[in-house]
ZAZANU-579013 format. One record per residue (C-alpha): z, y, x negated; residue in one letter. Coordinates in steps of 0.1 Angstrom, whole numbers, padded with zeros to 4 digits, always signed. Each point is the difference from the previous one (the first is absolute). Layout:
<atoms>
ZYXA/...
</atoms>
This chain:
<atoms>
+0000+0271-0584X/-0019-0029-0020X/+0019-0037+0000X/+0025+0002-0027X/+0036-0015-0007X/+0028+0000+0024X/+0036+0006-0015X/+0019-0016+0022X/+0035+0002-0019X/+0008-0030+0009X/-0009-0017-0036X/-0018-0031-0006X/+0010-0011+0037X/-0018+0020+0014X/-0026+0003-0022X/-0010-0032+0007X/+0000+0005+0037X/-0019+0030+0009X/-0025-0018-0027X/+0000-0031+0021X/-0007+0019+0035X/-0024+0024-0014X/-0021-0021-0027X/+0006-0040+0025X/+0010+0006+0035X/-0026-0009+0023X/+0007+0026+0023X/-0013+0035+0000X/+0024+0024-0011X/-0004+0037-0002X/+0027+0027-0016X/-0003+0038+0019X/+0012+0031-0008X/+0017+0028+0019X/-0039+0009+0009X/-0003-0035+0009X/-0027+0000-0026X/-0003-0039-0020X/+0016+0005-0032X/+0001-0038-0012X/-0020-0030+0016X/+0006-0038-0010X/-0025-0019-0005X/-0006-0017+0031X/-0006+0033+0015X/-0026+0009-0029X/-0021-0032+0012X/+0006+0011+0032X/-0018+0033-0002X/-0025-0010-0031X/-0036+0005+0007X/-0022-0028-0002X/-0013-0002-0038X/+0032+0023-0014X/+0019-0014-0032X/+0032-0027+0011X/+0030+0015-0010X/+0004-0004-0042X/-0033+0011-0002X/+0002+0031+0017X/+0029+0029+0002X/+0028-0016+0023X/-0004+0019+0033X/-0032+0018-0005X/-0013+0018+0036X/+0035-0002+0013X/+0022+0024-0016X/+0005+0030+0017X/-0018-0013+0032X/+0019+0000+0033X/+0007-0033+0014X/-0021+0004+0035X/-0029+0014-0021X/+0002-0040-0017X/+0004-0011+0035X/-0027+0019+0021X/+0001-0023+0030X/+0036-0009+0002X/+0011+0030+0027X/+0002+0031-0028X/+0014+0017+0025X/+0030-0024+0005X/+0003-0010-0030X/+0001+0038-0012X/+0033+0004+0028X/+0016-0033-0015X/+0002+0006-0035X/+0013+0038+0005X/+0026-0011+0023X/+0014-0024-0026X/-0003+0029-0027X/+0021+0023+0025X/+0026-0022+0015X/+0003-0031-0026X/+0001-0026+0022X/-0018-0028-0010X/-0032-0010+0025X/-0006-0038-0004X/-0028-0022+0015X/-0025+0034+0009X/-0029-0015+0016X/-0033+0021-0006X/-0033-0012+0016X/-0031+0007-0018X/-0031-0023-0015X/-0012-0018-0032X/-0019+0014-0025X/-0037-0006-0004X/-0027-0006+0025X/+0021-0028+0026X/+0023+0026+0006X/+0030-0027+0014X/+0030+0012+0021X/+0027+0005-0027X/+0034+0003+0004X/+0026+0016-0031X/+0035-0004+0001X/+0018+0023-0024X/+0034+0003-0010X/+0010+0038-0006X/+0031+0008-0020X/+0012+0040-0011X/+0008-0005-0038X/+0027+0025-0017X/+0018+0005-0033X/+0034-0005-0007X/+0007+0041+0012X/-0012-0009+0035X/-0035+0022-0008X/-0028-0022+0018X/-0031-0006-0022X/-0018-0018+0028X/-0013-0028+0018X/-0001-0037-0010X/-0031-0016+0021X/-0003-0041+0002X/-0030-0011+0016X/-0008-0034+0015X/-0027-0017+0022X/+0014-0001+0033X/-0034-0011+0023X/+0012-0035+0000X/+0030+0008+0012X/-0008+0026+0026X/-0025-0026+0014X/+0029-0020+0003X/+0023+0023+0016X/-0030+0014+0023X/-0006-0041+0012X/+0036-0006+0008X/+0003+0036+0018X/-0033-0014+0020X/+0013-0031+0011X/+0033+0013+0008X/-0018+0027+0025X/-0020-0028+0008X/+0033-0015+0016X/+0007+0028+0020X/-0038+0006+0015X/-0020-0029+0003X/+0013-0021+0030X/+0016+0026+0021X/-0011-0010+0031X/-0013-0032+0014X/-0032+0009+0002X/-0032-0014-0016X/-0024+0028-0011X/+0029+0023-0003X/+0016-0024-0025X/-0039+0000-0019X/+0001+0039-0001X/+0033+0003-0015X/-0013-0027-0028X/-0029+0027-0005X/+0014+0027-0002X/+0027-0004-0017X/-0019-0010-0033X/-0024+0029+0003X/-0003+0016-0025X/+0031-0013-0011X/-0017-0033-0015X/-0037-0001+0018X/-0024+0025+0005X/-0011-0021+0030X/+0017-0027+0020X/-0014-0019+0026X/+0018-0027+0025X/-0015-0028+0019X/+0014-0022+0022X/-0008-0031+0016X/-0005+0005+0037X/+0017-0028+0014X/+0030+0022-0019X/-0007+0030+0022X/+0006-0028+0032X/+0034-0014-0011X/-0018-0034-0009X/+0011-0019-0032X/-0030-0003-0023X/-0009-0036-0015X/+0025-0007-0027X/-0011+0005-0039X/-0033+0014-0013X/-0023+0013+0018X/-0029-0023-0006X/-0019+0009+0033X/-0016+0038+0001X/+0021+0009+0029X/-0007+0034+0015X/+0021+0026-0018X/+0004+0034+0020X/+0008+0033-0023X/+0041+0012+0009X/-0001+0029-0022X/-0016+0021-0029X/+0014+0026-0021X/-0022+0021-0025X/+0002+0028-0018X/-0018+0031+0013X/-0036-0004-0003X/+0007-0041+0004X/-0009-0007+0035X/-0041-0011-0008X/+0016-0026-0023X/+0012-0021+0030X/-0028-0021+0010X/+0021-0006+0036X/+0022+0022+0022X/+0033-0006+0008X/-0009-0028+0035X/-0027-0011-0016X/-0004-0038-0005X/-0007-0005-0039X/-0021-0030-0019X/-0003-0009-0039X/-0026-0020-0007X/+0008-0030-0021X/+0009-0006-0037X/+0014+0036-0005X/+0033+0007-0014X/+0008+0008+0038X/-0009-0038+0011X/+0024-0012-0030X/+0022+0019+0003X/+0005-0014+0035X/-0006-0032-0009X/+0024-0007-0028X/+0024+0029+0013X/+0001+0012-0038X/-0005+0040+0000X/-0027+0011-0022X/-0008+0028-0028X/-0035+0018+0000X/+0000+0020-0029X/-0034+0015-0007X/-0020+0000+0034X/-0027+0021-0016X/-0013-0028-0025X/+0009-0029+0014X/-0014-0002+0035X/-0016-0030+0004X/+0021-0013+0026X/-0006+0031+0019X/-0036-0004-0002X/+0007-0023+0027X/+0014+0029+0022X/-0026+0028-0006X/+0017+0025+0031X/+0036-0006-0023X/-0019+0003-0033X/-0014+0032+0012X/+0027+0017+0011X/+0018-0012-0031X/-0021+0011-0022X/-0009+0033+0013X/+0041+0010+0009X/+0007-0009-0041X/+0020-0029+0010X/+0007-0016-0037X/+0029-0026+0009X/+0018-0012+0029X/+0033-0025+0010X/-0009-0029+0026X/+0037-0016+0011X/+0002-0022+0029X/+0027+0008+0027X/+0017-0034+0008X/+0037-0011+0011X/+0016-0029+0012X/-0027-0022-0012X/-0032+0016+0020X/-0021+0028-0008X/-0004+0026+0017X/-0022+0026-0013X/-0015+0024-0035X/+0012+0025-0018X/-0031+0019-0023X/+0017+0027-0023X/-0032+0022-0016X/-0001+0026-0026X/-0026+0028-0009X/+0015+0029-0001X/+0027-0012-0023X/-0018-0006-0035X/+0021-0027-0012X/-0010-0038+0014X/+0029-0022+0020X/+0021-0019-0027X/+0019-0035+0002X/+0033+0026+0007X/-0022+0013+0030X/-0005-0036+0009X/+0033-0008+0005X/+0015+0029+0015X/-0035+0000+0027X/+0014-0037+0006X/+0036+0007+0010X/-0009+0028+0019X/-0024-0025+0021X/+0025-0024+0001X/+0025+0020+0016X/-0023+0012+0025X/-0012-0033+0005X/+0032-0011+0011X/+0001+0033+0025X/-0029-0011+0010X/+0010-0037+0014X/+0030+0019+0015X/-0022+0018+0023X/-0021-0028+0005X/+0028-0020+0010X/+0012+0026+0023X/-0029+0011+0018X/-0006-0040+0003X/+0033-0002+0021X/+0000+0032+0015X/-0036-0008+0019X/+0012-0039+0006X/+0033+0020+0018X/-0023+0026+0013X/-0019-0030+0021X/+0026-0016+0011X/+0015+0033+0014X/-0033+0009+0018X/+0002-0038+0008X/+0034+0004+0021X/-0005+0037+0015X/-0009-0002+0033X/-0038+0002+0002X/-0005+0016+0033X/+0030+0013+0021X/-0005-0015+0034X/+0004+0022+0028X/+0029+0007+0024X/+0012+0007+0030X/+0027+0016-0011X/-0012+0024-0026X/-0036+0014-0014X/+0000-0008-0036X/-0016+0014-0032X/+0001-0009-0035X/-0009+0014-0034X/+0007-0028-0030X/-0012+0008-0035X/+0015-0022-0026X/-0015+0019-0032X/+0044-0004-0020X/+0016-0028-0011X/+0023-0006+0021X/+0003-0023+0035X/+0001+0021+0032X/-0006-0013+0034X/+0000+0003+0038X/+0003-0019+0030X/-0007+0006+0035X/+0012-0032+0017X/+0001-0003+0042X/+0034-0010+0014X/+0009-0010+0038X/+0004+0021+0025X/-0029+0021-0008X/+0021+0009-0032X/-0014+0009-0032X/+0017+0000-0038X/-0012+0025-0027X/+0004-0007-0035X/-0003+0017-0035X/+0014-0011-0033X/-0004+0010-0034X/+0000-0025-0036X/-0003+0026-0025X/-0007-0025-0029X/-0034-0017-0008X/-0007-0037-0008X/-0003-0032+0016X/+0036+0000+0010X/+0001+0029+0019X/-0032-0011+0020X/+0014-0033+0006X/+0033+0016+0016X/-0019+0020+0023X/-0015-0034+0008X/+0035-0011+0006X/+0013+0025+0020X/-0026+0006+0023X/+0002-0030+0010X/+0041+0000+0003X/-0006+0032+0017X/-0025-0013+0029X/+0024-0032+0005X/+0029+0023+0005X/-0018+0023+0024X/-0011-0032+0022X/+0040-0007+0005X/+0003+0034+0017X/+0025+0016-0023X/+0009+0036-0003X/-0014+0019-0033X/+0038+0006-0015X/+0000-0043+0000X/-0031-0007-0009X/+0005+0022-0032X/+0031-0014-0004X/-0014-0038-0003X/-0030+0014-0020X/+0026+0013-0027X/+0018-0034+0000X/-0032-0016-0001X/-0014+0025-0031X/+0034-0009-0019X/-0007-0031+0002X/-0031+0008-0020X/+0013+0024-0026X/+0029-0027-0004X/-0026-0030-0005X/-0019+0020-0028X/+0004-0005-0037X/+0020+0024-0019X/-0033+0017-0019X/-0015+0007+0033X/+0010+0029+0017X/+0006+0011+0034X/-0021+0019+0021X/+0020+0028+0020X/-0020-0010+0036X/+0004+0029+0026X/-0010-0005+0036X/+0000+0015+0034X/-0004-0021+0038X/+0001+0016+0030X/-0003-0015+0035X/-0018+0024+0029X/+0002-0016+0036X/-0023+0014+0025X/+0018-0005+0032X/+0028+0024-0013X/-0017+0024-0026X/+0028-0011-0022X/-0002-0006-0037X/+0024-0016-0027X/-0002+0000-0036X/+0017-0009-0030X/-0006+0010-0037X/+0006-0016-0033X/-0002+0026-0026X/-0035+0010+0019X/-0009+0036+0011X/+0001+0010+0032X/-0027-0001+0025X/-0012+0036+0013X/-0006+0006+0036X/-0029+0018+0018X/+0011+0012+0030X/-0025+0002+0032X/+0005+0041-0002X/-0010-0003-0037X/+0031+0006-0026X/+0010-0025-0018X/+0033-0012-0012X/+0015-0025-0024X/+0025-0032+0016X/+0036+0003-0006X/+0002-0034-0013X/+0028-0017-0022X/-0011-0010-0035X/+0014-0033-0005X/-0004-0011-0034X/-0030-0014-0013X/-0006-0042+0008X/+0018-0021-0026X/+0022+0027-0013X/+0036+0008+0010X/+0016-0007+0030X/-0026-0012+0026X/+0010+0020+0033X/-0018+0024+0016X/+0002+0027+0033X/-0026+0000+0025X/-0015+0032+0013X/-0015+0002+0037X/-0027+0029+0008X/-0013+0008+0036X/-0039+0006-0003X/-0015+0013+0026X/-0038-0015+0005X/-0029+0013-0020X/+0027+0005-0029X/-0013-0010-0035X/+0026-0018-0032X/-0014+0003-0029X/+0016-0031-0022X/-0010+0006-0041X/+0008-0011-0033X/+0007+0027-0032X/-0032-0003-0014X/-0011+0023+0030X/+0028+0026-0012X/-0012-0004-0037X/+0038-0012-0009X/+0015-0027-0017X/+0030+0001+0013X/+0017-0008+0035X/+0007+0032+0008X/-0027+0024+0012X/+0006+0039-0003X/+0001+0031+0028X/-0033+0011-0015X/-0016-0036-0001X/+0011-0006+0034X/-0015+0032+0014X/-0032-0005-0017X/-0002-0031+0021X/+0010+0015+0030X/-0021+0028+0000X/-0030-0027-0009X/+0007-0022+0031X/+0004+0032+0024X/-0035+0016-0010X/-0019-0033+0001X/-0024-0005+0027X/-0027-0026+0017X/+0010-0032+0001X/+0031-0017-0010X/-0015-0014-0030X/-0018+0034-0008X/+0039+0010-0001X/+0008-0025-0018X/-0029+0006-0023X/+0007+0035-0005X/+0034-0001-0010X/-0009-0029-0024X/-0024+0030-0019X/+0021+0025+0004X/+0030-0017-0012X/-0005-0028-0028X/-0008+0014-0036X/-0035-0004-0012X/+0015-0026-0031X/+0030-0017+0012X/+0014-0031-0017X/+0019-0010+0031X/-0014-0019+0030X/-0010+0023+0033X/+0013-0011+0036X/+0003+0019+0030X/+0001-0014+0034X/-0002+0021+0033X/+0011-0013+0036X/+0000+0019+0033X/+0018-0009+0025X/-0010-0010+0035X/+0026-0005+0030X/-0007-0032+0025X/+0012+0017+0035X/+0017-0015+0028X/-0032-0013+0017X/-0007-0020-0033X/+0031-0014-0009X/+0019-0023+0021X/+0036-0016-0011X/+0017-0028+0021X/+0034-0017-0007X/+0008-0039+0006X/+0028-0020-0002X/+0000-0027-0024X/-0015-0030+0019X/-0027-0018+0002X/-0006-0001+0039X/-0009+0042-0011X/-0033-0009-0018X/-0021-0004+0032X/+0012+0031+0015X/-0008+0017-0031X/-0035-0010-0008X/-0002+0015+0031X/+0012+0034-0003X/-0020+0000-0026X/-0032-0013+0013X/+0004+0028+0030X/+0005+0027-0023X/-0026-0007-0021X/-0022-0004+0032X/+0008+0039+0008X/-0007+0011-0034X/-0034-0016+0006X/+0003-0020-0027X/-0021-0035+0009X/+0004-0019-0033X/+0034-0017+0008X/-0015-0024+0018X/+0006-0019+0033X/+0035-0007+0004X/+0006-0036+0005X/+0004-0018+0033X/
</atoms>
């Protein structure tokens, strides 16, 4: 059907209005029938479709070429197939479909991304009989760019920064934007970054060592990169890499291919450029907090069209969000290796040995949190045992190990029992939480001390919130102590039952923290504990090759929580090495005691008392 004269029915009115939207509205508008063939075109959708050199309209038959033509034959790349589904469900059903988003390209040898927007309306008379579709069609690229930006940077939010980790926090920049904005993304990073340090503040004037934390590409990409990921990365001077750095302004490449005179000045990166079809590329700096810490380089070949100022800006936000992840794990790798030292710094760096027990010791701090132990000699031949758990990381929590390790070894030096020397640990750790400021939270601090004497064979031990020690009997099973769980130090009400254990000699405790169980929690389960048990029964060698081989057959190959497992067996002192004498409370008793003493000793052969006096 050749363009011709609506009758609305509608009079002049209307006359005037279908003459305005199909002879002066700007936007495409096309009039189908029940075929969803065009019957009528307006004129903006005749210039659309015109071939270069055809007659403007007025000089040429209004809607020539496009009557009787189905609309995804006048819009070959535009999804025909969708676009076919679309318009028939509107002809069945009648609901309108607004805002119908085809992708396809540009006409004519660039070829662009394109994106239509139509509005599709089912048109009827007055009886209700449908006579077809009503199509409105609209450039909608600008605005799916838009939408397609915001969508990035709001995934952006929820991927880029998910751990505090450096190069993990580089990958997630790369590849989240490929393909989605770069064909290629590559991230460097300073590598006083990687350490925790703080880079000087500003630009980066100096040509410090950059070291590559991640690339992205698109299949086929990978001989683009002129460095692996590790690889320590250098730009030589006055290239939009150096400036970029320097002024901490990102920069647009736009044509690569005829404009490389700065990269004549990098022949290995010119090379590879060149020969991978690189044609444009995004350099942003990644700075926060006033330093900078690394590079962002965005590149495109695959993609035809060249990075825009839109690309620019959205490359920019994207870096500066990661930047900011980036300091975050800066900052806390920075304080978890200062808190690291000082832990290492107060663990005991070689358990002296004992007369009372053998020991053995497996320490690996690889978590974040502040575990310890302490093996610390008491009178009579006595030894303590001691295990306690900070499952928090930072500064804090290695400085309150500090703190109670040394409460802990003034406490045991008074001679009190385990239940009281918990009991004026948790009065001393409220003191603590009580003395911190309101942002800072507590750490829950578990802990377990136990006191073995020789002479009897008897142990006593006390728990805070800690598991319980297991037992390796001289006939070989093992067994867990029956030991009440006071609550942990600092928390509730501060009292706490004792437990005493008769140990035979050659009996080994095996003292641990839950990183050794792989929990977080307080409370190990059956199955944990008879993983361990079954671990210490079948070890064999030495103590510490026990020690050691429940150490690899227990703790989880990647573990964020601190290892610590602590083995003691037992030896008895007999009555021909243990002597016990009771005085009255006088002085005139000191002579005769010296020389009891000096007697014994004499019989036990032991000649470094010295002479007695005269």
């Amino acid at each position: 059907m050749a363009w011709g004269r609506w009758d609305s029915g509608a009079g002049p009115l209307g006359e005037a209005v279908l003459t305005a939207l199909f002879t002066r509205a700007r936007t495409p508008m096309y009039l189908l029938d029940t075929e969803l063939r065009v019957t009528y075109a307006n004129t903006a959708a005749q210039d659309t479709h015109r071939p270069p050199g055809q007659a403007p309209p007025g000089q040429a038959p209004p809607g020539q070429g496009l009557a009787g033509r189905y609309l995804w034959d006048l819009l070959p790349d535009a999804e025909t197939d969708r676009l076919r589904d679309v318009l028939g469900q509107v002809l069945k059903t009648g609901t309108p479909q607004l805002g119908v988003l085809l992708q396809g390209r540009t006409a004519g040898p660039a070829r662009r991304p394109h994106i239509l927007s139509l509005d599709l309306h089912r048109l009827q008379d007055a009886e209700g009989r449908v006579l077809g579709v009503a199509a409105a069609a609209t450039d909608g690229t600008e605005e799916h760019r838009a939408r397609s930006r915001q969508a990035l940077l709001h995934q952006a939010a929820g991927t880029i920064g998910t751990t505090l980790d450096v190069l993990r926090t580089a990958q997630e920049l790369a590849d989240l934007t490929v393909p989605a904005l770069a064909d290629g993304v590559a991230v460097d990073v300073l590598d006083s970054v990687l350490r925790g340090q703080a880079p000087p503040s500003g630009p980066l004037l100096d040509n410090l060592p950059l070291r590559r934390a991640a690339y992205s590409a698109r299949p086929g990409g990978q001989d683009i990169a002129i460095h692996q990921v590790g690889e320590v990365s250098a730009f030589a001077s006055n290239t939009p890499y150096t400036a970029c750095l320097a002024d901490l302004q990102p920069r647009l490449v736009t044509d690569i291919q005829h404009d490389p005179a700065w990269l004549a000045r990098e022949p290995e990166r010119r090379r590879r450029f060149l020969a991978g079809g690189v044609h444009s590329l995004l350099l942003v700096p990644l700075a926060a907090r006033g330093v900078v810490l690394g590079l962002a380089v965005f590149l495109r070949w695959h993609t035809p069209e060249p990075f825009d100022r839109q690309d620019l800006a959205l490359a920019a936000d994207l870096a500066a969000r990661t930047a900011l992840c980036l300091d975050n794990a800066r900052l806390y790798n920075r304080e978890r290796s200062i808190a690291r030292l000082l832990q290492l710094d107060l663990r005991p760096p070689q358990v002296a040995a004992h007369i009372a027990v053998d020991t053995a010791h497996t320490y690996r701090p690889t978590g974040p949190g502040a575990d310890w132990f302490d093996v610390i000699p008491l009178s009579s031949a006595r030894v303590a045992l001691a295990v306690g758990d900070i499952p928090a990381p930072g500064l804090q929590s290695a400085a309150r190990v500090g703190e109670l390790r040394v409460a802990l070894s003034a406490l045991s030096a008074m001679d009190l029992p385990p239940d009281e020397v918990l009991e004026r640990l948790h009065a001393l750790t409220a003191r603590f939480r009580a003395e911190l400021p309101p942002q800072e939270p507590h750490r829950p601090v578990s802990c377990l001390y136990a006191v073995y004497d020789p002479v009897t064979g008897r142990c006593t031990a006390a728990s805070s919130g800690h598991p319980p020690p297991a037992i390796l009997w001289p006939d070989g099973t093992v067994s867990f102590a029956e030991i009440p769980a006071g609550p942990i130090l600092g928390r509730g009400n501060g009292q706490y039952e004792a437990a005493e254990l008769q140990l035979p000699e050659g009996t080994t405790l095996a003292l641990y923290n839950t990183g050794i169980l792989d929990t977080a929690g307080q409370d190990a389960t059956a199955a944990q504990q008879s993983r361990l048990g079954q671990a210490l029964a079948s070890g064999t060698g030495t103590l510490q090759d026990r020690c050691d081989a429940v150490h690899y057959a227990m703790a989880p190959h990647e573990t964020d929580h601190d290892v610590v497992l602590l083995l003691a067996r037992t030896r008895l002192l007999g009555p021909d090495r243990a002597a016990a004498w009771t005085w009255p409370n006088d002085a005139s008793t000191i002579a005769d005691a010296r020389s009891a003493v000096r007697h014994t000793l004499a019989a036990w052969a032991c000649t470094t008392w010295g002479t007695a006096p005269p």
